[in-house]
C-alpha positions as CSV (number, residue, x, y, z in Angstrom):
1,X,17.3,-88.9,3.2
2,X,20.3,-87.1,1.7
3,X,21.5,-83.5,3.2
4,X,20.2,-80.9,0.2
5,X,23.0,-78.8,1.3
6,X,25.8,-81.8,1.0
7,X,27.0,-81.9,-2.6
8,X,26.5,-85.3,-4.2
9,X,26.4,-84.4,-8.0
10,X,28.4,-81.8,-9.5
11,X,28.0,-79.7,-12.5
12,X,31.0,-79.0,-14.1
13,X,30.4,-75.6,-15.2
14,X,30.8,-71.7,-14.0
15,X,28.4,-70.2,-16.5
16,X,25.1,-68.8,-14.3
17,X,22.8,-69.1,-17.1
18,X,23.5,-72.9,-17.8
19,X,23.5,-73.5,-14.0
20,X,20.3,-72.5,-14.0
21,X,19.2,-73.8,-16.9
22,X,20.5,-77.6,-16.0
23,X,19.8,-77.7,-12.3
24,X,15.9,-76.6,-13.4
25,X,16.5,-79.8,-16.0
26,X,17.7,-82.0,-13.4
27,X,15.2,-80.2,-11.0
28,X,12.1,-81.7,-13.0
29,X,13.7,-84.8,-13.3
30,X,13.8,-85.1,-9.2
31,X,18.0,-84.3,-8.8
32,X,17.5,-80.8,-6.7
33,X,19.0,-81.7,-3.7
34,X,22.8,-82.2,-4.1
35,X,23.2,-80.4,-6.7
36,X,26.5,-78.1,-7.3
37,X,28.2,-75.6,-9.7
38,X,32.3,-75.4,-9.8
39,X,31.6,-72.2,-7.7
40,X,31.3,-74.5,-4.8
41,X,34.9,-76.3,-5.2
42,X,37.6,-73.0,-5.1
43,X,40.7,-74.1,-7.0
44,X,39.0,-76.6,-9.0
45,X,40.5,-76.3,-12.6
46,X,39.4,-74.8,-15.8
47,X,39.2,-77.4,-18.3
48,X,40.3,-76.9,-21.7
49,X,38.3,-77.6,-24.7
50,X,41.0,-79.8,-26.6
51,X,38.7,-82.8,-28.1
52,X,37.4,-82.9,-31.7
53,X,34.2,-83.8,-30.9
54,X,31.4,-82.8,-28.2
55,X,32.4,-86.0,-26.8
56,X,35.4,-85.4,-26.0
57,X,35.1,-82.1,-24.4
58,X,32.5,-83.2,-22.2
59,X,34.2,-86.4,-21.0
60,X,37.0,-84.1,-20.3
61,X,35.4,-82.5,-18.2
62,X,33.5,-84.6,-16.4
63,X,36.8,-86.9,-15.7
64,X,38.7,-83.7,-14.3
65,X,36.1,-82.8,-12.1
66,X,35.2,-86.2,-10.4
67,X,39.1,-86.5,-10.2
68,X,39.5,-83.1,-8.8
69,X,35.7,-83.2,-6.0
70,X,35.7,-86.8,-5.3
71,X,32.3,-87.0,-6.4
72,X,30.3,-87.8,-9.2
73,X,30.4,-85.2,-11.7
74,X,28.1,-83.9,-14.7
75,X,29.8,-82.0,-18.0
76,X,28.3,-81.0,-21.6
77,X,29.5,-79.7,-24.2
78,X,26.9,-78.3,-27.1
79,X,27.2,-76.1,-29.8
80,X,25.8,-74.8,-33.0
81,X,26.0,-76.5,-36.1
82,X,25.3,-74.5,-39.5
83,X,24.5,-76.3,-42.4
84,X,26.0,-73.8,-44.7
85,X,29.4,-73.5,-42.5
86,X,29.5,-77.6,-43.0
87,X,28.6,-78.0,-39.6
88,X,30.6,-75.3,-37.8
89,X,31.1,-73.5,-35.5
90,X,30.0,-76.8,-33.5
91,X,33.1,-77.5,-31.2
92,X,34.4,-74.0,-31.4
93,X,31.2,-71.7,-30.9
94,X,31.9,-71.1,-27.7
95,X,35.0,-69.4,-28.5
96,X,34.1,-69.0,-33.2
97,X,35.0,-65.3,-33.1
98,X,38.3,-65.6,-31.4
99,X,37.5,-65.0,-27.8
100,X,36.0,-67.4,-25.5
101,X,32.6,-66.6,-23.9
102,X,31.9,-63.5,-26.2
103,X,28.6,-64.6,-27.4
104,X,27.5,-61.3,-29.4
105,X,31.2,-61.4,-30.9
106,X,30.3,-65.0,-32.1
107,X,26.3,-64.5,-32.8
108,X,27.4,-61.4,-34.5
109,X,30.1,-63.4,-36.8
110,X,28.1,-66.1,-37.7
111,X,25.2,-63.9,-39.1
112,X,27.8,-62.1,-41.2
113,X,29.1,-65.3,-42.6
114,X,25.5,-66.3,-43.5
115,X,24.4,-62.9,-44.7
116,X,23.9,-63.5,-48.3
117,X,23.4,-67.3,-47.6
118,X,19.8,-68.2,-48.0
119,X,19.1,-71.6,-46.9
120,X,19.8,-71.1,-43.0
121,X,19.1,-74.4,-41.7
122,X,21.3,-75.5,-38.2
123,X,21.3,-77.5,-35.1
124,X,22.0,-77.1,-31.6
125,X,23.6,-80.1,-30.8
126,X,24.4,-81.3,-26.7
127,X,26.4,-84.2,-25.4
128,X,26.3,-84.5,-21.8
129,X,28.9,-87.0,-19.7
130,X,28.2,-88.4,-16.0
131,X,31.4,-89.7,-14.9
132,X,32.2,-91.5,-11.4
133,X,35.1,-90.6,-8.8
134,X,37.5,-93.3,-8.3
135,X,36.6,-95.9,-5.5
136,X,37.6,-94.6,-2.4
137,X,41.2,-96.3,-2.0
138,X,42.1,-97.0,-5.5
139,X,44.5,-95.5,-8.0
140,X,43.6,-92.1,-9.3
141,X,44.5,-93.8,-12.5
142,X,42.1,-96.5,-12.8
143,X,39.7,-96.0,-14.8
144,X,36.3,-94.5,-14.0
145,X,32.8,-95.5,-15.4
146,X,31.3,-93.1,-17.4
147,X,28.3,-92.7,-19.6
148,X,27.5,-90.2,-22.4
149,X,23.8,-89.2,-24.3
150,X,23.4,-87.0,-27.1
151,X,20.4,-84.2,-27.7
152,X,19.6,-82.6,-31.0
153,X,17.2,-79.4,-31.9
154,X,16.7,-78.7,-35.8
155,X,15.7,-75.2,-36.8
156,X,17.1,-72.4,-38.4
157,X,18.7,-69.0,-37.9
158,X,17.2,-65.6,-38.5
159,X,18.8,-62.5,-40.2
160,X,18.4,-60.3,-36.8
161,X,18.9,-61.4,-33.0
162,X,15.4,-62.1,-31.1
163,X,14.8,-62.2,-27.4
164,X,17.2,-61.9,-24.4
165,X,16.1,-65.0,-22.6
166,X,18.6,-67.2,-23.6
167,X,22.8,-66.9,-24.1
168,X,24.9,-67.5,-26.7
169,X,22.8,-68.4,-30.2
170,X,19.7,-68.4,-28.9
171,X,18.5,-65.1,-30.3
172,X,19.1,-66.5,-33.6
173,X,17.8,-69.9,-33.4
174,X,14.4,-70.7,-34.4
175,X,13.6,-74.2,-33.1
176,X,11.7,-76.4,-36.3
177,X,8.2,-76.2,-36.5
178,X,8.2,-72.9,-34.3
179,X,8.4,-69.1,-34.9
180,X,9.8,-67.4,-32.0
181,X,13.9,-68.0,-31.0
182,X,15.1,-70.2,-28.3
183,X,16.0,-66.8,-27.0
184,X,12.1,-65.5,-26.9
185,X,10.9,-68.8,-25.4
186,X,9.7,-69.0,-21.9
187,X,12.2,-71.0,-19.7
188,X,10.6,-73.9,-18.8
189,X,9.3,-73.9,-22.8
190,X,13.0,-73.9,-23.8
191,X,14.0,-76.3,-21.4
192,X,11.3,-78.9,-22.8
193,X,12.6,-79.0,-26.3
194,X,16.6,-77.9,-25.9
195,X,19.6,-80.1,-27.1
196,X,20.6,-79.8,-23.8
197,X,17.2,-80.5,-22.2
198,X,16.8,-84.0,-24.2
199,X,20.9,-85.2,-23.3
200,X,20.6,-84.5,-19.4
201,X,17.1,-85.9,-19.8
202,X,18.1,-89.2,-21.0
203,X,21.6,-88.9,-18.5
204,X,18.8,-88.7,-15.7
205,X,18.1,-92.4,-15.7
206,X,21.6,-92.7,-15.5
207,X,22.2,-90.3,-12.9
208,X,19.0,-91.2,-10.8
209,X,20.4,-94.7,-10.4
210,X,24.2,-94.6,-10.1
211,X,24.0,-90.9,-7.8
212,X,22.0,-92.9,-5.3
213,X,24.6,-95.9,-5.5
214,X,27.3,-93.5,-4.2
């Protein structure tokens, strides 16, 4: 049986609240022990966000960090996508307002730019990478296997922020068929139907078999 306190899969990410939110994801999914945040690897580097797509940013990620730990490492990247903005912020909500991280800056932005817009349809959209370390001995440069699923919630945005369960747009985001935001639902309710929840549940097949392998 593995050491729970010897890292085997790493989450490329610093942000506590999606820690939490993935390791509970992978938690349920049977991936507890192992599991580490960049918090655990000091000098391990800050990835930018330079790809197009969600794709991209999370592969980038994932490839630094494997590179960077040796071990097999876990990246997403998700964001919101508004109908009426044509799809934006989507790569850029992280950082829509101008400054990286500043979620009511952003939340606060986009409801301006959809305040005397109507139809208020969006999704929170998730692609989330598993990529392996290079075998031990071999180039740094060879390439590394990776894999990559994708995880969609429809909904729509309210006029006001909701809730303070969540971060970023989830106290605007009203999952479809529902009534309260992302931000006003119950963790382990959230985590059952989030973007992020569906990619890293279809990555834990993924992860379940090629972790073990390692």
């Amino acid at each position: 049986m593995a050491d729970p306190a010897v890292p085997r899969l790493v989450l490329a990410t610093r942000n506590r609240g999606k820690l939490a939110e993935l390791s509970r994801i992978l938690d349920a999914a049977g991936f507890a022990d192992g599991l580490a945040g960049l918090d655990s690897f000091p000098g391990a580097p800050d990835v930018a966000e330079s790809g197009l797509t969600f794709a991209d940013n999370a592969l980038l990620k994932a490839h630094a960090i494997a590179a960077y730990t040796g071990l097999p490492a876990v990246a997403d990247d998700s964001g919101l996508c508004v109908d009426a903005l044509h799809g934006m912020p989507g790569v850029f909500s992280a950082r829509w307002s101008g400054r990286h991280g500043d979620d009511k800056a952003n939340l606060d932005l986009v409801l301006g730019q959809l305040s005397d817009v109507s139809a208020r349809g969006a999704q929170f959209v998730c692609v989330a990478a598993l990529v392996l370390p290079p075998e031990p001995g071999t180039d740094d440069g060879a390439p590394r296997q990776e894999w990559t699923t994708t995880g969609v919630l429809a909904g729509s945005l309210t006029r006001v922020p909701r809730g303070s369960n969540g971060f970023g747009y989830d106290p605007i985001f009203v999952p479809e068929g529902g009534s309260l935001t992302t931000a006003e639902l119950a963790p382990e309710e959230k985590d059952a139907i989030s973007h992020r929840g569906r990619a890293f549940r279809a990555l834990a097949p993924v992860i379940a078999t090629q972790v073990t392998q390692t």
